[in-house]
BAZA-732537 format. One record per atom (N, C-alpha, C): residue number from 0; residue in one letter; atom name; x, y, z. Coordinates in nm, 2 decimals, m for minus. Layout:
<rec num="NUM" residu="A" atome="CA" px="X" py="Y" pz="Z"/>
...
# end
This chain:
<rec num="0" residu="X" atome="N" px="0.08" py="m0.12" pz="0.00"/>
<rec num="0" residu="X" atome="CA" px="0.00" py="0.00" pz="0.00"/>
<rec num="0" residu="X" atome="C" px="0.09" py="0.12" pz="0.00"/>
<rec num="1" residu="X" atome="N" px="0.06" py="0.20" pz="m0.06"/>
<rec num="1" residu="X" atome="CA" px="0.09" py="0.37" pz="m0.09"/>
<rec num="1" residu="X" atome="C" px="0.04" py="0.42" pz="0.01"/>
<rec num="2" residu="X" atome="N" px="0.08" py="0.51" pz="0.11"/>
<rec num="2" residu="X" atome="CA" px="0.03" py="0.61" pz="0.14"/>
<rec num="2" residu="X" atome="C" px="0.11" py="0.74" pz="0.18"/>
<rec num="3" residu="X" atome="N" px="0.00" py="0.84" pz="0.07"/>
<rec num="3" residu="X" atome="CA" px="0.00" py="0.95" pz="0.02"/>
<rec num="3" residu="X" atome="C" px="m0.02" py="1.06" pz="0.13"/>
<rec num="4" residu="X" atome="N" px="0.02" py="1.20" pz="0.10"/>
<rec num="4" residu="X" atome="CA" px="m0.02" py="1.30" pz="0.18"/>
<rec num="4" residu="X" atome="C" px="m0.13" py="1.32" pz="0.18"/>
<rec num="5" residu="X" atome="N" px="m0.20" py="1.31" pz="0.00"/>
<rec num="5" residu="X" atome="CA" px="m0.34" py="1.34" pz="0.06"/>
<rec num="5" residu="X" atome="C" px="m0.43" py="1.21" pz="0.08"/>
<rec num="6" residu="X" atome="N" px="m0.39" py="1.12" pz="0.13"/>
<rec num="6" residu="X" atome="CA" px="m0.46" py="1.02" pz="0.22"/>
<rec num="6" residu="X" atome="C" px="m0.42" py="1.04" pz="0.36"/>
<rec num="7" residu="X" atome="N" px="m0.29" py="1.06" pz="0.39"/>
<rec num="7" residu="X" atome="CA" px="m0.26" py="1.15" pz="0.54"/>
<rec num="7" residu="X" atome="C" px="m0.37" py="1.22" pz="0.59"/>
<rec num="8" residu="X" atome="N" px="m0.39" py="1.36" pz="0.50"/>
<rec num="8" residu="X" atome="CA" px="m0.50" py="1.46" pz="0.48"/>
<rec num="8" residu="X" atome="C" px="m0.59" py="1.43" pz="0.50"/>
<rec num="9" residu="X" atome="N" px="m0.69" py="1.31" pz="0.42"/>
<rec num="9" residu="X" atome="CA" px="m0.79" py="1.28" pz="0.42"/>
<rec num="9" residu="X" atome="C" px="m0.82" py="1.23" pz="0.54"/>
<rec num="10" residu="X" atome="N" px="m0.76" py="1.09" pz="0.59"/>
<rec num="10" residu="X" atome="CA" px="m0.75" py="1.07" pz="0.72"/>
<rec num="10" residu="X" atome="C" px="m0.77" py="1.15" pz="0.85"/>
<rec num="11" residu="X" atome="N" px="m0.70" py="1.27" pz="0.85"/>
<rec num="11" residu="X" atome="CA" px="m0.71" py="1.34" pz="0.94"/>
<rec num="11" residu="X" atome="C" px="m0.89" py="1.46" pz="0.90"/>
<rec num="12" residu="X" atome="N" px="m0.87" py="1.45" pz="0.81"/>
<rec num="12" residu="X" atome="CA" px="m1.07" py="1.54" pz="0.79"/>
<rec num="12" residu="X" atome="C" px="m1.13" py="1.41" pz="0.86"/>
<rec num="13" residu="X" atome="N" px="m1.13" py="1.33" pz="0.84"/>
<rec num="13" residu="X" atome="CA" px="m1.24" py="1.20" pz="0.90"/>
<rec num="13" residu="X" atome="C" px="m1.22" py="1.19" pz="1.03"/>
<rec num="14" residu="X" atome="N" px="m1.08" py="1.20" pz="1.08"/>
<rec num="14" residu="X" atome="CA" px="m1.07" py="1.14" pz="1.20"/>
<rec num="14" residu="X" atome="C" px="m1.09" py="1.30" pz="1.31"/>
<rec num="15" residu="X" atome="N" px="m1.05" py="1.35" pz="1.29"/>
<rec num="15" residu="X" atome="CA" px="m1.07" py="1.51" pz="1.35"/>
<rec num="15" residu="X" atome="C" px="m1.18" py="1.62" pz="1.29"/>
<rec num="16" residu="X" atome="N" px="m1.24" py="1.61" pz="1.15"/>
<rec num="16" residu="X" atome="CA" px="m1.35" py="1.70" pz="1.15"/>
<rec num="16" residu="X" atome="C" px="m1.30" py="1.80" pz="1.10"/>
<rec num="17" residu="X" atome="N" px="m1.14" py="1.85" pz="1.11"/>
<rec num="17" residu="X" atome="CA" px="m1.09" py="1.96" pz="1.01"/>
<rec num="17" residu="X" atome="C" px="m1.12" py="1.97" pz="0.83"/>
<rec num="18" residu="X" atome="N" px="m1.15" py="2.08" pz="0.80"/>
<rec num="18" residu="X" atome="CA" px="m1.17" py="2.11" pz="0.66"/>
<rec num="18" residu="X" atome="C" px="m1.04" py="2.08" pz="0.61"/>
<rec num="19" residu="X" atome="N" px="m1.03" py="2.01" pz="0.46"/>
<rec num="19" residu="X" atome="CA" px="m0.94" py="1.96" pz="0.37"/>
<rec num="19" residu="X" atome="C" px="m0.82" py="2.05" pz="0.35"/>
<rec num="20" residu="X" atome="N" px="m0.86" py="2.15" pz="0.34"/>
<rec num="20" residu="X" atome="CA" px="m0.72" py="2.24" pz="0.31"/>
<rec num="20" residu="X" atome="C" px="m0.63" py="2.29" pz="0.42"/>
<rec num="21" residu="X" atome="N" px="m0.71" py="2.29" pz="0.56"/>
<rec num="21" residu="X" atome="CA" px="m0.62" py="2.27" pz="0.69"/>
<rec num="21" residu="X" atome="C" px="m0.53" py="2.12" pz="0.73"/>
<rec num="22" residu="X" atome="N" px="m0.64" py="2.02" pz="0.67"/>
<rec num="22" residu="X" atome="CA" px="m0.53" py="1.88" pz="0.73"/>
<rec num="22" residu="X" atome="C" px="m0.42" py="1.88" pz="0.60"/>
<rec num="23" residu="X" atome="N" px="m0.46" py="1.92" pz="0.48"/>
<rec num="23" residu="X" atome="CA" px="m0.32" py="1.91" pz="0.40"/>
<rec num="23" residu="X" atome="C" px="m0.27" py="2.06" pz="0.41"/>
<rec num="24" residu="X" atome="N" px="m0.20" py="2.13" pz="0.46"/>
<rec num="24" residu="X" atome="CA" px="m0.15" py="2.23" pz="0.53"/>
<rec num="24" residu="X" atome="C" px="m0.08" py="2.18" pz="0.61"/>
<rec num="25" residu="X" atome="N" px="m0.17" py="2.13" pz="0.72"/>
<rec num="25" residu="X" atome="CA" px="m0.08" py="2.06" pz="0.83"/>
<rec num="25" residu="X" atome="C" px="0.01" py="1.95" pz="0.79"/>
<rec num="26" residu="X" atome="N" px="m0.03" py="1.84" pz="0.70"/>
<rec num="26" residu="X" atome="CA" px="0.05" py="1.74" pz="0.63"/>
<rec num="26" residu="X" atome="C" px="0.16" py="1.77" pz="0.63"/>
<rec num="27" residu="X" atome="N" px="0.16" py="1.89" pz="0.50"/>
<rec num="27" residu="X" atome="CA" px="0.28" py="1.97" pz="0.47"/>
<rec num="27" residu="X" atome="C" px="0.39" py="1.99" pz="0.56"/>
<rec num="28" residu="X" atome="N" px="0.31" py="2.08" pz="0.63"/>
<rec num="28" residu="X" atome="CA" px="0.41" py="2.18" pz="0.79"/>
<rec num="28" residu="X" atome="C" px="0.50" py="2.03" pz="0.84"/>
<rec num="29" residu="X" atome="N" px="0.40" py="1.91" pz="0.86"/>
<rec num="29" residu="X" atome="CA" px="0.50" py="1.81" pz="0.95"/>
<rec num="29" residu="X" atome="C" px="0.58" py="1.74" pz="0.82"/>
<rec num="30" residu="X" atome="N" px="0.58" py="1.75" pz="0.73"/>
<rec num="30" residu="X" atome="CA" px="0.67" py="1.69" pz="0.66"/>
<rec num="30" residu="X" atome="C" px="0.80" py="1.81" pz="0.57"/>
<rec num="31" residu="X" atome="N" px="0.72" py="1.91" pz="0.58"/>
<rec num="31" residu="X" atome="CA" px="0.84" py="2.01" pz="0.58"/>
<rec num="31" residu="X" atome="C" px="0.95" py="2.05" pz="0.71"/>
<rec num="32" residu="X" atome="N" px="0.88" py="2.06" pz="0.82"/>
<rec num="32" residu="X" atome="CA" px="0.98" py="2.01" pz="0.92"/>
<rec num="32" residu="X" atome="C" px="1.08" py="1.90" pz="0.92"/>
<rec num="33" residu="X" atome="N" px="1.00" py="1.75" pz="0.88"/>
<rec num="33" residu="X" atome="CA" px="1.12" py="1.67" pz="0.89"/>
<rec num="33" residu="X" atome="C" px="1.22" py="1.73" pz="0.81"/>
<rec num="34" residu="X" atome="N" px="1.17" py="1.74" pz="0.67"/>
<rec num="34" residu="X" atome="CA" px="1.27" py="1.79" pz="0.55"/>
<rec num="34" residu="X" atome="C" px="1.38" py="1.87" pz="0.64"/>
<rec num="35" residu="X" atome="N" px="1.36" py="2.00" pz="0.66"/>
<rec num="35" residu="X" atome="CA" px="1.45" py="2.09" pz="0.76"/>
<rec num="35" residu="X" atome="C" px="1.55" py="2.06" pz="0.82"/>
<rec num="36" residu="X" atome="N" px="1.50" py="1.92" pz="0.91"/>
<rec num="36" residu="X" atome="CA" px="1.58" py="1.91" pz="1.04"/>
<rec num="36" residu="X" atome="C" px="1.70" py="1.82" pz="0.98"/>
<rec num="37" residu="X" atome="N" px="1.63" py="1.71" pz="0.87"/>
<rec num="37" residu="X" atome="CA" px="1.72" py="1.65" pz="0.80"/>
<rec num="37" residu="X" atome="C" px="1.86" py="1.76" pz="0.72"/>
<rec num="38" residu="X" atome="N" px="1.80" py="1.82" pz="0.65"/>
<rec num="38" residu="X" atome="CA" px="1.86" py="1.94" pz="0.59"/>
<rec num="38" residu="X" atome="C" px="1.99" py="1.96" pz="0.68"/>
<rec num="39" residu="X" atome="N" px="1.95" py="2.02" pz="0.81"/>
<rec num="39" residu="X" atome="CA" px="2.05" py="2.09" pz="0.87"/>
<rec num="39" residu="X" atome="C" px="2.17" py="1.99" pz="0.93"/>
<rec num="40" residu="X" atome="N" px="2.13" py="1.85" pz="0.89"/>
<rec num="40" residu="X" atome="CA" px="2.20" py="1.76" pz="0.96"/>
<rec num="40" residu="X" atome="C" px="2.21" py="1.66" pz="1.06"/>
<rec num="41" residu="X" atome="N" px="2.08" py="1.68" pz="1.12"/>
<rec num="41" residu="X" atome="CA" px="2.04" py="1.66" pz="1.21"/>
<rec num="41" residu="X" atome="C" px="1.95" py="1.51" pz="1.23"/>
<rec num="42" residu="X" atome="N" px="1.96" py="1.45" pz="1.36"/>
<rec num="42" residu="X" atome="CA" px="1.91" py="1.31" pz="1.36"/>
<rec num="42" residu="X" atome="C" px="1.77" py="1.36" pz="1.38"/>
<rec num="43" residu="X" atome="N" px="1.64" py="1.31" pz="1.36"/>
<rec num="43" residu="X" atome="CA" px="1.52" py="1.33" pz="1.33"/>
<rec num="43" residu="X" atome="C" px="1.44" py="1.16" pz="1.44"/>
<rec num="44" residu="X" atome="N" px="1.38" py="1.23" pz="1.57"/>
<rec num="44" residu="X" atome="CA" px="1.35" py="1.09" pz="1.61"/>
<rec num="44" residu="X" atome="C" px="1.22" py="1.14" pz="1.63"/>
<rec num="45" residu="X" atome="N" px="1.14" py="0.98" pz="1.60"/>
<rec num="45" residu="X" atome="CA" px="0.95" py="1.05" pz="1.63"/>
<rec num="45" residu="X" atome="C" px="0.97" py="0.96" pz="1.79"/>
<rec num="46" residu="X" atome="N" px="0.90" py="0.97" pz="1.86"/>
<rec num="46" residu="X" atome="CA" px="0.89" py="0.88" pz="1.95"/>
<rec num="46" residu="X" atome="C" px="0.79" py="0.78" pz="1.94"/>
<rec num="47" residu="X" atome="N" px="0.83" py="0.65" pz="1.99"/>
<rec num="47" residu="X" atome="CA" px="0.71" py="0.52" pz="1.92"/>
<rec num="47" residu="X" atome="C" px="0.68" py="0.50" pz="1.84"/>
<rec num="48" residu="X" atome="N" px="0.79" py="0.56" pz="1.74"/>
<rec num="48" residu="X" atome="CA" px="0.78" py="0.52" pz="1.59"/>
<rec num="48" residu="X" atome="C" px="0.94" py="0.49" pz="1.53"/>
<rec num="49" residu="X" atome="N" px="1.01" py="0.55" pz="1.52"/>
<rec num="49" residu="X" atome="CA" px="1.18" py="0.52" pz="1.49"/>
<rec num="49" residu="X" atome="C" px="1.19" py="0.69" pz="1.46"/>
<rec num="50" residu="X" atome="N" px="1.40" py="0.61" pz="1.45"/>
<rec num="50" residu="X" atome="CA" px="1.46" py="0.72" pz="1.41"/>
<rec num="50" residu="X" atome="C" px="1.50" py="0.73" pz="1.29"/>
<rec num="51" residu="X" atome="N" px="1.56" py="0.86" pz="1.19"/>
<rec num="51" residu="X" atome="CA" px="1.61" py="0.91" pz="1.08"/>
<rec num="51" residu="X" atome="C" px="1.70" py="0.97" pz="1.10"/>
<rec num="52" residu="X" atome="N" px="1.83" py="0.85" pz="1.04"/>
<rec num="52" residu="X" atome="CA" px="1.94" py="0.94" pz="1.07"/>
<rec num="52" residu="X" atome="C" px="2.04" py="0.94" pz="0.92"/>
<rec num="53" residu="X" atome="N" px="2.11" py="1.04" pz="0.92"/>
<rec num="53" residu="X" atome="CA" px="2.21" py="1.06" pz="0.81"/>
<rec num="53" residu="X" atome="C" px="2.34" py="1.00" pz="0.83"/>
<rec num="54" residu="X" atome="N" px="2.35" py="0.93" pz="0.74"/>
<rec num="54" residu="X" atome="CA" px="2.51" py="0.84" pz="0.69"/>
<rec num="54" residu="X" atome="C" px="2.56" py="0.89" pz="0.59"/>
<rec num="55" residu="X" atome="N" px="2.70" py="0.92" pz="0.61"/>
<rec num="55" residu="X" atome="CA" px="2.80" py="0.94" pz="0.48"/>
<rec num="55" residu="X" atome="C" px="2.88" py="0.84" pz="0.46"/>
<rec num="56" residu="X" atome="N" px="2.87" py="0.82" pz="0.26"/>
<rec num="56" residu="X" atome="CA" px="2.92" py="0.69" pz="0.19"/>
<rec num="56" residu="X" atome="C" px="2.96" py="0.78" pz="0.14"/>
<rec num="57" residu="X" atome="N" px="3.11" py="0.69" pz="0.17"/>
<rec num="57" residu="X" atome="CA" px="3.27" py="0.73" pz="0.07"/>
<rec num="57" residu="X" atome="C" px="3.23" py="0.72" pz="m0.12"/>
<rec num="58" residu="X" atome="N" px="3.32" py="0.72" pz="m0.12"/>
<rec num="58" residu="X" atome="CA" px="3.34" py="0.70" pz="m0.32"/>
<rec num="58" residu="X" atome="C" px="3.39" py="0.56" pz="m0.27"/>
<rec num="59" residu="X" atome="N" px="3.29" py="0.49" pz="m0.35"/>
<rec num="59" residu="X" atome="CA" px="3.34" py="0.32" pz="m0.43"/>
<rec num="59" residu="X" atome="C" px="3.32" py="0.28" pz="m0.57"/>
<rec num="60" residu="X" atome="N" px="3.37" py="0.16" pz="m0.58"/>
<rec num="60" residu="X" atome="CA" px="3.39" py="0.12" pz="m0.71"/>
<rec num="60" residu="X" atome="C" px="3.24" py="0.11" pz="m0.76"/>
<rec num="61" residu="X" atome="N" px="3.19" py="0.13" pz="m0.93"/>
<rec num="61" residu="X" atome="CA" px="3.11" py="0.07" pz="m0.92"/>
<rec num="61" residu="X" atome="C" px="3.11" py="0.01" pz="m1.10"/>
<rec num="62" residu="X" atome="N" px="3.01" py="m0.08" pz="m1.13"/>
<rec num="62" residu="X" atome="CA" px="3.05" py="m0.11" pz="m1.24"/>
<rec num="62" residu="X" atome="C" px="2.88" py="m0.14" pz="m1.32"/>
<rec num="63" residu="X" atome="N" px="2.87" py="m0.07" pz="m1.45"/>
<rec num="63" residu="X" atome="CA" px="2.78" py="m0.08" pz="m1.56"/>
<rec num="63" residu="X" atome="C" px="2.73" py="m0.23" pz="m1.60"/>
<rec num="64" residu="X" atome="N" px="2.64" py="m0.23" pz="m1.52"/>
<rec num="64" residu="X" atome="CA" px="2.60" py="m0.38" pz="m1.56"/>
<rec num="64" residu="X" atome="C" px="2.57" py="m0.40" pz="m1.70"/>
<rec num="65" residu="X" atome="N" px="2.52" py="m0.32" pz="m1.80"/>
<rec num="65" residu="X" atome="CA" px="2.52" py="m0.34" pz="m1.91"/>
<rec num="65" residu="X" atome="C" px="2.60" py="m0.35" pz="m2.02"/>
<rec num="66" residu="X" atome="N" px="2.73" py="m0.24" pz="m2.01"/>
<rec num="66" residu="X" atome="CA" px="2.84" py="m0.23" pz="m2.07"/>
<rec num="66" residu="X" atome="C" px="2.96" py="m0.33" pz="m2.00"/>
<rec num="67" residu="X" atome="N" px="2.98" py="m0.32" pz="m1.86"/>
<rec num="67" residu="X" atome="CA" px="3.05" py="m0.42" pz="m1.79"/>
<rec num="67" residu="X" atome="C" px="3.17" py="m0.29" pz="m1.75"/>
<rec num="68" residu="X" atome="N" px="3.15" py="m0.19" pz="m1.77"/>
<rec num="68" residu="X" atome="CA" px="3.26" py="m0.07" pz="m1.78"/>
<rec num="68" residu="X" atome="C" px="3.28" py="0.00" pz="m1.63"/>
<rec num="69" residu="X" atome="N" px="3.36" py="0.00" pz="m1.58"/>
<rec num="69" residu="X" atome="CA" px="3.42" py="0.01" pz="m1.44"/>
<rec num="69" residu="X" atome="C" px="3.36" py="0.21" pz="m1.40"/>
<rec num="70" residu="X" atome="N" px="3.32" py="0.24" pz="m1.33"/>
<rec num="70" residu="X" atome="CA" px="3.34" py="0.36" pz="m1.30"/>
<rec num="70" residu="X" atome="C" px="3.31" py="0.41" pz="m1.13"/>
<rec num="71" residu="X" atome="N" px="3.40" py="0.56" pz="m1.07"/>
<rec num="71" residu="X" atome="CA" px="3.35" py="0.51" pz="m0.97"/>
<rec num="71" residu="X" atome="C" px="3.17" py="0.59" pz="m0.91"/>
<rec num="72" residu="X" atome="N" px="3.14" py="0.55" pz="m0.81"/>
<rec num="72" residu="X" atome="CA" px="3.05" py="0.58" pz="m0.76"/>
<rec num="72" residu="X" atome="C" px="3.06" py="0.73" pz="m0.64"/>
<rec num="73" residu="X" atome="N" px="3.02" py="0.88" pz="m0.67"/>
<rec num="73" residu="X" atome="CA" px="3.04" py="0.95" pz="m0.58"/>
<rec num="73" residu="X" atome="C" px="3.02" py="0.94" pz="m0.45"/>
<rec num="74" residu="X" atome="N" px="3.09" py="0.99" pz="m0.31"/>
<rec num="74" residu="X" atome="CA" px="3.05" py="0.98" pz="m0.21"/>
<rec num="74" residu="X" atome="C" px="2.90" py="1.08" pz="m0.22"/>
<rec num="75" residu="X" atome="N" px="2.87" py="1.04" pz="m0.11"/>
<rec num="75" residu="X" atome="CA" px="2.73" py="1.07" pz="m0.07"/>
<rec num="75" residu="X" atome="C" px="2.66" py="1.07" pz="0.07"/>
<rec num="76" residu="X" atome="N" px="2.56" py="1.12" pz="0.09"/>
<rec num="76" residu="X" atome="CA" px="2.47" py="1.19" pz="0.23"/>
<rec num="76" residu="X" atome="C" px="2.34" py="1.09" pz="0.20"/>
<rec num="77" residu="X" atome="N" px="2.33" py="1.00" pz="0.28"/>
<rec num="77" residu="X" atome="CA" px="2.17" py="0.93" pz="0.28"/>
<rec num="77" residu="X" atome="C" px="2.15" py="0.91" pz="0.39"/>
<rec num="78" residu="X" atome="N" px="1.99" py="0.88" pz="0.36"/>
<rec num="78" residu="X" atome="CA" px="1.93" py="0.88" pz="0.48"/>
<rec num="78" residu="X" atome="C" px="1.89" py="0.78" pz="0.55"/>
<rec num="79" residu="X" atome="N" px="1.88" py="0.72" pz="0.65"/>
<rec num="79" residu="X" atome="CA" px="1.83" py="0.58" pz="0.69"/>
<rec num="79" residu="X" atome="C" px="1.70" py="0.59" pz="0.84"/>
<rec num="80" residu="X" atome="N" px="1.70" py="0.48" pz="0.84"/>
<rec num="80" residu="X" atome="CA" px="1.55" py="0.49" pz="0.91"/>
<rec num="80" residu="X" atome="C" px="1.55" py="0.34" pz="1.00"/>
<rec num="81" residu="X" atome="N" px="1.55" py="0.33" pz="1.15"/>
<rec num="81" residu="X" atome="CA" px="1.59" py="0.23" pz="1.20"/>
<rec num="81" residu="X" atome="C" px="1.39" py="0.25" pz="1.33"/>
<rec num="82" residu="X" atome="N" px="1.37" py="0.15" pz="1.28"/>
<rec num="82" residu="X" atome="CA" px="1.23" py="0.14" pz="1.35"/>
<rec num="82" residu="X" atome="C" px="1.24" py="0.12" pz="1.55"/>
<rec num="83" residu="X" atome="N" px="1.14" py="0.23" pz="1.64"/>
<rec num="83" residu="X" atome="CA" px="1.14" py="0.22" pz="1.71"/>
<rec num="83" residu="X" atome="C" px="1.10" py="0.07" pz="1.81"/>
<rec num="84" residu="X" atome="N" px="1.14" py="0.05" pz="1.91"/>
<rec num="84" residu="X" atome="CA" px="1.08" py="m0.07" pz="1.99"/>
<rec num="84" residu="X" atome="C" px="0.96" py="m0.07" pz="2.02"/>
<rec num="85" residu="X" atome="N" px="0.88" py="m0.02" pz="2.04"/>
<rec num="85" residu="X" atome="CA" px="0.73" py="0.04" pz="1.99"/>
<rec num="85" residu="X" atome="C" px="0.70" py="m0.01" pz="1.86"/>
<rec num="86" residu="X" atome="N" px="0.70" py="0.02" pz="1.74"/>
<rec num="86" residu="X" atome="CA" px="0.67" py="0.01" pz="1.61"/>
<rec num="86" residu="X" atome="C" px="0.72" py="m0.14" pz="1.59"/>
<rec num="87" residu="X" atome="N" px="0.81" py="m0.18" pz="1.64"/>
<rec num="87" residu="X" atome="CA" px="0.84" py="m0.34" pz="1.58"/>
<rec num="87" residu="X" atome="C" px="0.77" py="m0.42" pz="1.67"/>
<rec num="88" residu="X" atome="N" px="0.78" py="m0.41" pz="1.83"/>
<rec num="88" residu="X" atome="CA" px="0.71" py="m0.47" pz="1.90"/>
<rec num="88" residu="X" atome="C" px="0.51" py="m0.46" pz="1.87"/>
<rec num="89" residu="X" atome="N" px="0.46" py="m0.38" pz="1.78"/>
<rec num="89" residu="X" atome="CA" px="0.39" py="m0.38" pz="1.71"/>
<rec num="89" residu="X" atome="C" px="0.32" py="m0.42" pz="1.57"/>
<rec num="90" residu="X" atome="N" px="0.44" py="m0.48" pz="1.50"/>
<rec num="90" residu="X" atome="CA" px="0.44" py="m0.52" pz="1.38"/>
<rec num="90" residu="X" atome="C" px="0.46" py="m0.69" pz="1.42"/>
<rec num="91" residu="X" atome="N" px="0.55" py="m0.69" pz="1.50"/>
<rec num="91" residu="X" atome="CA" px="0.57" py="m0.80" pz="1.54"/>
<rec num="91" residu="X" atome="C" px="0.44" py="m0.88" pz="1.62"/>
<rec num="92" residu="X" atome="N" px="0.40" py="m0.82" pz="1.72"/>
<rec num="92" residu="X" atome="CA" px="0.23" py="m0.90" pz="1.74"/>
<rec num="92" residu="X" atome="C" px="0.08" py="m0.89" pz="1.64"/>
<rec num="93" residu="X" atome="N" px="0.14" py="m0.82" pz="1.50"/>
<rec num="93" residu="X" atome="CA" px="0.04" py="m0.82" pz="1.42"/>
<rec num="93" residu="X" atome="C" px="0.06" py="m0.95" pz="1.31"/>
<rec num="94" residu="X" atome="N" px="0.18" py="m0.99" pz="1.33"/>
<rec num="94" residu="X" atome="CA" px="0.26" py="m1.07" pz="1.24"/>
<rec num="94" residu="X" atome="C" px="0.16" py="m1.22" pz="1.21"/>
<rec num="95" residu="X" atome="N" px="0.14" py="m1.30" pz="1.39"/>
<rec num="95" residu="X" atome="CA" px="0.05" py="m1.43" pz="1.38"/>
<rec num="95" residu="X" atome="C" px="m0.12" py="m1.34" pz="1.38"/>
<rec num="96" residu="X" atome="N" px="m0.13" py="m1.27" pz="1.39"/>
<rec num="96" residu="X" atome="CA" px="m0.29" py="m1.23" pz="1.35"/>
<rec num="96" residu="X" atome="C" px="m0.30" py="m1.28" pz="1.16"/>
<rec num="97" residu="X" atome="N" px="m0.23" py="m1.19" pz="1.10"/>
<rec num="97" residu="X" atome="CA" px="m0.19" py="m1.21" pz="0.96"/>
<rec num="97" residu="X" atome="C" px="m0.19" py="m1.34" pz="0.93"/>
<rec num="98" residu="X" atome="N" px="m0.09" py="m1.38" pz="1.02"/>
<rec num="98" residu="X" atome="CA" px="m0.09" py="m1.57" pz="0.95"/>
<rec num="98" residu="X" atome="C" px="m0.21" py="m1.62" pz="0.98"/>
<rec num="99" residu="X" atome="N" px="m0.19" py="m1.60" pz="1.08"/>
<rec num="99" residu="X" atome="CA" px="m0.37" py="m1.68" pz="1.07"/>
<rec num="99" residu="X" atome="C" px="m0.49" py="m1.66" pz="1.02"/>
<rec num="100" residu="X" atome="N" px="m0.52" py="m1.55" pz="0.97"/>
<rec num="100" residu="X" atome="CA" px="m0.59" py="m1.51" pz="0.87"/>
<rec num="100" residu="X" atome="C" px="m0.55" py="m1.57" pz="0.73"/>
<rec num="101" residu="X" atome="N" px="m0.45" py="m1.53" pz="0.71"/>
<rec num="101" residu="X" atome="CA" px="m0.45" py="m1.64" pz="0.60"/>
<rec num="101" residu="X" atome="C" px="m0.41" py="m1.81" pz="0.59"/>
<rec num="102" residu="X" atome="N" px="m0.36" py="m1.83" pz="0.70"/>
<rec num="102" residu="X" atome="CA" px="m0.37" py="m1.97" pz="0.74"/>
<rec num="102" residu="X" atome="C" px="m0.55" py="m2.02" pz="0.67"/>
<rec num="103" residu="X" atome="N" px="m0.62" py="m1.94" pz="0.71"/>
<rec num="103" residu="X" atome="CA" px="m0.80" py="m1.98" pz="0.74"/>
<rec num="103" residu="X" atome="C" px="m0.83" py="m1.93" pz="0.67"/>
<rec num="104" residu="X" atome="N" px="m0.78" py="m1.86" pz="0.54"/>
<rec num="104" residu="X" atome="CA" px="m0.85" py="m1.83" pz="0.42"/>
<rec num="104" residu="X" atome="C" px="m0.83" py="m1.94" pz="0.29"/>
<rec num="105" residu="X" atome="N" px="m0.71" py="m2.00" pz="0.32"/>
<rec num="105" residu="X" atome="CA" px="m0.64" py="m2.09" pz="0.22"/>
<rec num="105" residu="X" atome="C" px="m0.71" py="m2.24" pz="0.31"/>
<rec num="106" residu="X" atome="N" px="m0.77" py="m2.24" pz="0.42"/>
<rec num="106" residu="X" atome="CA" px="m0.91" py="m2.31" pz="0.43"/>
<rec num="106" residu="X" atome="C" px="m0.83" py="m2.47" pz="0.47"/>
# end
């Protein structure tokens, strides 16, 4: 599943009653903040959900799978995302609900 800002949005008119152009406003605001904080360098933690934090990768080798031609790869700033104990401990007890639903659909 995809989910979009304006299903964020939408979610939030349903679940709170705010008019559409306020919950995608607010969307915005909280995902222009993350943007920001990332920007400045900065580790980005939600609570009960994970953290986002920035890694720097050197220059390595890399090679053209199609030509087979060697070149290298520039270093670089990426972002990673390591899930809170909250959020796994959550995915993790939704895990045998799942199986067993489909355990009992395949009958």
């Amino acid at each position: 599943m995809t989910l979009t800002k304006i299903k964020l949005a939408e979610s939030l008119v349903e679940m709170l009653g705010i008019n559409k152009s306020m919950a995608i406003a607010l969307v915005k605001t909280f995902f222009g903040e993350m943007r920001c904080i990332l920007e400045r360098g900065q580790q980005l933690r939600l609570g009960g959900f994970g953290n986002f934090n920035l890694r720097d990768k050197r220059e390595r080798p890399g090679r053209n799978p199609k030509t087979g031609k060697d070149f290298p790869i520039a270093p670089r700033r990426v972002v990673t995302f390591k899930a809170g104990q909250k959020l796994k401990a959550r995915i993790e007890s939704n895990i045998g609900t799942t199986m067993t639903a489909k355990a009992k659909s395949l009958g």
